[in-house]
Backbone bond lengths (Angstrom), bond angles and torsions (degrees), N, CA, C in turn:
res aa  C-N    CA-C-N  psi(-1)  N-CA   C-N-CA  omega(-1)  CA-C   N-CA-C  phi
1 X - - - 1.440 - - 1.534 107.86 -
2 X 1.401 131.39 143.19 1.048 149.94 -170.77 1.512 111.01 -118.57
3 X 1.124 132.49 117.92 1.372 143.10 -178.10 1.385 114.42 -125.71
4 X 1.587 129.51 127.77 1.337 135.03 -170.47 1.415 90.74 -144.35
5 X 1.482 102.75 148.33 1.673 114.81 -156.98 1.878 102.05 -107.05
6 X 1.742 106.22 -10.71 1.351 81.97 169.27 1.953 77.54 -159.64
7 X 1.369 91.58 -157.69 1.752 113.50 -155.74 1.263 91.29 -63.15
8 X 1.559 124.94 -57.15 1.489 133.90 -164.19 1.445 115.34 -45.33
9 X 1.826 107.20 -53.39 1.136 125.09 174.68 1.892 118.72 -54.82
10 X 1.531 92.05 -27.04 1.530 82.75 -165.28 1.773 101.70 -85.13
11 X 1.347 94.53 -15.30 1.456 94.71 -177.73 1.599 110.66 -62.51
12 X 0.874 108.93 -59.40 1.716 125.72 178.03 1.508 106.24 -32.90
13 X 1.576 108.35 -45.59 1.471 98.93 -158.69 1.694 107.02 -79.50
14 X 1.245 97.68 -16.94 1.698 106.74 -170.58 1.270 104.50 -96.28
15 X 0.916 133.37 3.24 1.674 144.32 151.05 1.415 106.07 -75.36
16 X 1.427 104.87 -59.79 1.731 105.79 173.68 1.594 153.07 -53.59
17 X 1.843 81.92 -28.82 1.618 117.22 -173.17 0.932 111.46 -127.55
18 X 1.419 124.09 142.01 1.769 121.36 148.75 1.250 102.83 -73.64
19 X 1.491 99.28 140.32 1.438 128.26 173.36 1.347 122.61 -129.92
20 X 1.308 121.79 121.08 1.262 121.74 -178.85 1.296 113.48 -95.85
21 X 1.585 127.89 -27.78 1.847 100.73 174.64 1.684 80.00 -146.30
22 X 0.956 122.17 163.04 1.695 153.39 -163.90 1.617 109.74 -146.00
23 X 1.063 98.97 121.06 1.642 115.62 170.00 1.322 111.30 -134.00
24 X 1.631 115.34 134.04 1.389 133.22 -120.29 1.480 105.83 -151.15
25 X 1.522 129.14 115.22 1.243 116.42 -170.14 1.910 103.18 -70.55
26 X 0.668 99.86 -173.26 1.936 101.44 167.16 1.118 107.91 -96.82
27 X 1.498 119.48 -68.98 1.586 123.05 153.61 1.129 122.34 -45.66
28 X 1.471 142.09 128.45 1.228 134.69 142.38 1.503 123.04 -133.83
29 X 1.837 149.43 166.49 1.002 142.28 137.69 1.462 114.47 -16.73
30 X 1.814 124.39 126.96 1.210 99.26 171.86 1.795 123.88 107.90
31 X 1.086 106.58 -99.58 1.931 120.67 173.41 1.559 85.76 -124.35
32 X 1.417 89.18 178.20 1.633 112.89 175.97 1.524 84.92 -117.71
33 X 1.446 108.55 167.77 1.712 154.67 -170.55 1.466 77.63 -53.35
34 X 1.688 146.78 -62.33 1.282 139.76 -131.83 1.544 91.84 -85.78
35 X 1.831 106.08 -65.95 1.358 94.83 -170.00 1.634 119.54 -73.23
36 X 1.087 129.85 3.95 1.445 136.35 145.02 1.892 114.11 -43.93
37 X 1.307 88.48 -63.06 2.099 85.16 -170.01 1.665 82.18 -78.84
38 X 1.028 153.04 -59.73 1.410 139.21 -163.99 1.837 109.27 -28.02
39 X 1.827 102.46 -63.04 0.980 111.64 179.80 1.948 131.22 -58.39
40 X 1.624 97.24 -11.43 1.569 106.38 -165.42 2.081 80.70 -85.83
């Protein structure tokens, strides 16, 4: 399991890793939950 504490972080890891499903606060440091999956 892979855990990133805000948007920036999660970006990195999904550049890094294959990922098959992502769960996403709504709130976060950073972007919110929307513009996070917008951006993936």
């Amino acid at each position: 399991m892979l855990t990133a504490y805000n948007a920036e972080q999660a970006l990195k890891l999904l550049e890094e890793n294959q990922i098959d499903i992502m769960f996403s606060d709504v709130i976060m440091p950073g972007k919110n939950g929307i513009e996070l999956v917008k951006e993936v």
